[in-house]
N, C-alpha and C positions, 0 to 999 in steps of 0.2 A: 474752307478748302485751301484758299491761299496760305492760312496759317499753317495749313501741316505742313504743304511744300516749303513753305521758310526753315520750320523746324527739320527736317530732311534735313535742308542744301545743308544748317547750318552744322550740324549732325555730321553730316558728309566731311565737311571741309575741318571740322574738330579732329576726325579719325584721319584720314587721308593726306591731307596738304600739311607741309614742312614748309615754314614760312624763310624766305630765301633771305640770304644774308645781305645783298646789295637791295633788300627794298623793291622788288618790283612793283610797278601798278597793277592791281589785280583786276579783272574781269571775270567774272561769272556767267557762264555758258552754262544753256539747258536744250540736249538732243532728244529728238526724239526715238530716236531707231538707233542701233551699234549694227552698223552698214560699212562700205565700203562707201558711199557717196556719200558719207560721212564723219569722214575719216580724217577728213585735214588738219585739225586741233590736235589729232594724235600724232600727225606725220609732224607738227612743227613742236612739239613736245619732245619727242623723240631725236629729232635731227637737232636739234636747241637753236630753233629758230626764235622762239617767243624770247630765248635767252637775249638773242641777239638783240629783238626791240626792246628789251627789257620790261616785259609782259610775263605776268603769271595767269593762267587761264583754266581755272578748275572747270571740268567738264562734266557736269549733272544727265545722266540718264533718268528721265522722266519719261516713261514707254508711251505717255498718251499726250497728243495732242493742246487736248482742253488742259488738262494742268502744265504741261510747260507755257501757255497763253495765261494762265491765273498767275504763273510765277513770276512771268516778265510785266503784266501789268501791277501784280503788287509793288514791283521792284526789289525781289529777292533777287534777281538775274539782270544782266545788261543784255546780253546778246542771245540771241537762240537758231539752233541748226531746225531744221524742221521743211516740211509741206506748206503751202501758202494757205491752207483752205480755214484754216483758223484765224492767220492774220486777214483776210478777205472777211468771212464772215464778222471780226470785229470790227472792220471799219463799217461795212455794210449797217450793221446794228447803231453805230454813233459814234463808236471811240477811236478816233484816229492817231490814235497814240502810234500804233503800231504801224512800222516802215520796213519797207523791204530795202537793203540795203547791198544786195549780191544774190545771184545765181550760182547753183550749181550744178540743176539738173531740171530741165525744162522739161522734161516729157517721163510718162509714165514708165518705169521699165521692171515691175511688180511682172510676175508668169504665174499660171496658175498649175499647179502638179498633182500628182493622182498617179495609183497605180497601173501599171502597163496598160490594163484592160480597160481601162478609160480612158477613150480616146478621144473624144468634142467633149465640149457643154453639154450637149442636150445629154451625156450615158450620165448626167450629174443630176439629172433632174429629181426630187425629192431627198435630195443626200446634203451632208451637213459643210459648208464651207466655211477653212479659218479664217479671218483676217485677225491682226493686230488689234485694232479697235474699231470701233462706228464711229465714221468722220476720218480718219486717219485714210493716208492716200492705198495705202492696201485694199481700205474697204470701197473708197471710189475707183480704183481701178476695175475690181472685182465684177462692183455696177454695172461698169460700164464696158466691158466684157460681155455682162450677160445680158445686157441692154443688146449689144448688135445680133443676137440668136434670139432676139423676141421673148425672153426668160425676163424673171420680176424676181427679185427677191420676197420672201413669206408664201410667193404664190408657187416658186417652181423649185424652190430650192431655202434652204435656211442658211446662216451667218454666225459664226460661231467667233468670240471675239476669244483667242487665246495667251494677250499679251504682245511681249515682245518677238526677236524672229525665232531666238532659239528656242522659247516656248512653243512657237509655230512647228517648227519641227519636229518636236516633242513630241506632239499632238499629232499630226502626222503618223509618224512611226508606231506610237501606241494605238491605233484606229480613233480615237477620239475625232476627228472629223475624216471627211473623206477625200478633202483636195485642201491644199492649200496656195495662199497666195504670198510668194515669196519677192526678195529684193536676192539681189547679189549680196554675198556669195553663199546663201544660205540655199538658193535654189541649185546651187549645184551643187552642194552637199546633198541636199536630197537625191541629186540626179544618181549621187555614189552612192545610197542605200536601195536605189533600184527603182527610183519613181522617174515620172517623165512628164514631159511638158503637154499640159493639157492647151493652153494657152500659151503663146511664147511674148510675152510680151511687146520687146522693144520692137518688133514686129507690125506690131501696129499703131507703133506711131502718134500714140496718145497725148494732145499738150495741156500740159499741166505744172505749178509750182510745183514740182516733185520736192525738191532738195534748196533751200533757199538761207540766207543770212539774212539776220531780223533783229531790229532794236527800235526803242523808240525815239520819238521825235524829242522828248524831253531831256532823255542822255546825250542826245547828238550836239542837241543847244549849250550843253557843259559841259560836253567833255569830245568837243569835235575832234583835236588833234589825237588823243588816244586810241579813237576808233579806226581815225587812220592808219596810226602803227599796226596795229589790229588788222587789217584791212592787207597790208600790204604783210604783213606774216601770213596770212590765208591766202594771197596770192603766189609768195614765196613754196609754201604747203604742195598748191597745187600745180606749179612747174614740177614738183616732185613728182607727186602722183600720175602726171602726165610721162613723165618719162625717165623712172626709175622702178620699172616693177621690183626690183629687189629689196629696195626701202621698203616699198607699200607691202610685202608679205613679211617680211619681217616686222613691221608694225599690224598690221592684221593676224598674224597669228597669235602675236604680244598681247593683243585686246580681244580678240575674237576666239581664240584659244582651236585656231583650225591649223592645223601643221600640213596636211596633204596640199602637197604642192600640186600637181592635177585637179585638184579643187580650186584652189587660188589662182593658177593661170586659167582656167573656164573661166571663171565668176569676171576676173579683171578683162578678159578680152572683150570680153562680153559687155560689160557694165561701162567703160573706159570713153566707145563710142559717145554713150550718150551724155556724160559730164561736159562742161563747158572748162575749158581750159585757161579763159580770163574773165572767171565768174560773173557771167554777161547773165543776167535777167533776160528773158522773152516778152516780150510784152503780149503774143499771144496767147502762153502758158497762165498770165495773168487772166487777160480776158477768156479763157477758159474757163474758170472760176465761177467770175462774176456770169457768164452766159450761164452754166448750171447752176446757179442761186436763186437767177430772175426768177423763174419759174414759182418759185412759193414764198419767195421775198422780192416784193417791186425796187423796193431801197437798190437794189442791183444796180438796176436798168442808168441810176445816177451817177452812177461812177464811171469816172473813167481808168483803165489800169494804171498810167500813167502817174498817177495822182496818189498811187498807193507805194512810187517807188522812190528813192532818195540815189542818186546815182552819183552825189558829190564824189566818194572816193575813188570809183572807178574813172570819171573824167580826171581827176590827179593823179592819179599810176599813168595814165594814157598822156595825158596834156607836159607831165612832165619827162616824159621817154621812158618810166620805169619801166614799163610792160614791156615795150621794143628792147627793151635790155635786158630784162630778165627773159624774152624768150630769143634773142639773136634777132632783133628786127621786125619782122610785121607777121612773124610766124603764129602760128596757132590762133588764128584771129575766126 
């Protein structure tokens, strides 16, 4: 499995990537979702922030979870945008390779949608739900949704795994399932072909690695100063993203191929709240995790979240003023 993902990336970066005349240092990035809450490597691509650290940063869409985790422990990838529940489960299993190294999105903000006349959970009972994949934060959102309405997945309802989001939609629109479970801004896409929130997500306030930056412990021991630049372009990205809606639709529609501008201010007002504006980890969101693992993995109960997180570079944006400076002082804290 890791080998196909290597042939991929390398496939990818054969077609794709124009090798830059001054040399940059390249990283190799693998997302899991084309989200808006994960959009940063496009916003500093775009504005030629990466230019500036003198970073090239090809960015691999890999739609699931478990293979962007095969990628980054074969070491086809350094860094990965992604959900924490893969890196959790890996250390949990033995391999602590794998480090969280930034926040982006602490809490769950997946909605669940359906046609007008479905209006709870329970009008879903027996009918087919999308998520993205099994394990991916789509499909524990979904859970855990139907968890607080006394609903089981297999018992009350089925899981239809349909890929990525605009696959999700797809399926959607074509009746292929009956509700789906969306990120921004693809839920408000759906909202404009006439579906409605069966679930509103951010609503209820689910904490979770939603949206996280990840690499391991082995890259970090050799090539610490790069992941810094690294680090501090992703911070740069997201002063953007905080407060330039006009860059971020014009880079979302560039990537996402969505032009309605009514779509894009829903999705971003929307989604905006719950981003972290100086890529701060939760350490609840972690132990969130490891709380839902115990249960059928003891290995859990031995960790502490603390221990899964590497927070060098955000104490050096902070301890050296950059952050006070890139936001005007102690803002967005």
């Amino acid at each position: 499995m890791i080998g196909l993902v290597a042939s991929f990336i390398i496939l990818w970066l054969a077609l794709a990537v124009t090798p830059m005349a001054n040399a940059a240092d390249r990283l190799i990035g693998v997302q899991s979702a084309r989200v808006m809450s994960q959009s940063m490597p496009w916003i500093a691509e775009e504005t030629g922030i990466f230019r500036k650290y003198n970073l090239e940063f090809p960015l691999v869409y890999i739609g699931t979870s478990p293979l962007a985790t095969a990628a980054m422990l074969g070491g086809e990838a350094q860094l990965m945008i992604d959900g924490g529940v893969g890196l959790v489960r890996t250390v949990v299993g033995g391999n602590n390779d794998l480090v969280f190294i930034g926040g982006v999105k602490n809490v769950l903000t997946q909605s669940i949608l359906a046609k007008p006349e479905i209006k709870r959970l329970e009008d879903l009972r027996g009918k087919k739900i999308g998520v993205t994949r099994i394990g991916a934060t789509t499909h524990y959102f979904a859970l855990q949704a139907f968890k607080r309405r006394g609903m089981e997945a297999g018992r009350d309802y089925s899981m239809v795994q349909t890929g990525g989001a605009p696959e999700m939609l797809a399926a959607l629109l074509s009746g292929a399932i009956d509700a789906g479970t969306m990120s921004a801004p693809w839920d408000a896409r759906a909202i404009s072909q006439g579906y409605s929130y069966v679930v509103y997500g951010p609503d209820l306030r689910i904490a979770n690695v939603a949206v996280s930056l990840i690499t391991r412990r082995a890259f970090i021991a050799q090539n610490s100063p790069l992941l810094g630049r690294f680090m501090r372009a992703m911070a740069e990205a997201a002063k953007i993203l905080h407060s330039d809606k006009e860059i971020v639709f014009k880079v979302l529609s560039k990537y996402l191929r969505i032009d309605d501008r009514k779509v894009l201010d829903q999705a971003y007002s929307a989604e905006i709240k719950a981003l972290e504006p100086r890529l701060e980890l939760r350490m609840e969101a972690v132990q969130a995790i490891l709380d839902d693992i115990a249960p059928t993995d003891a290995r859990a109960r031995k960790y502490k979240a603390q221990e899964m997180y590497d927070r060098r570079y955000l104490d050096d944006m902070e301890k050296s003023g950059f952050m006070d400076k890139l936001w005007g002082g102690a803002a967005a804290r």
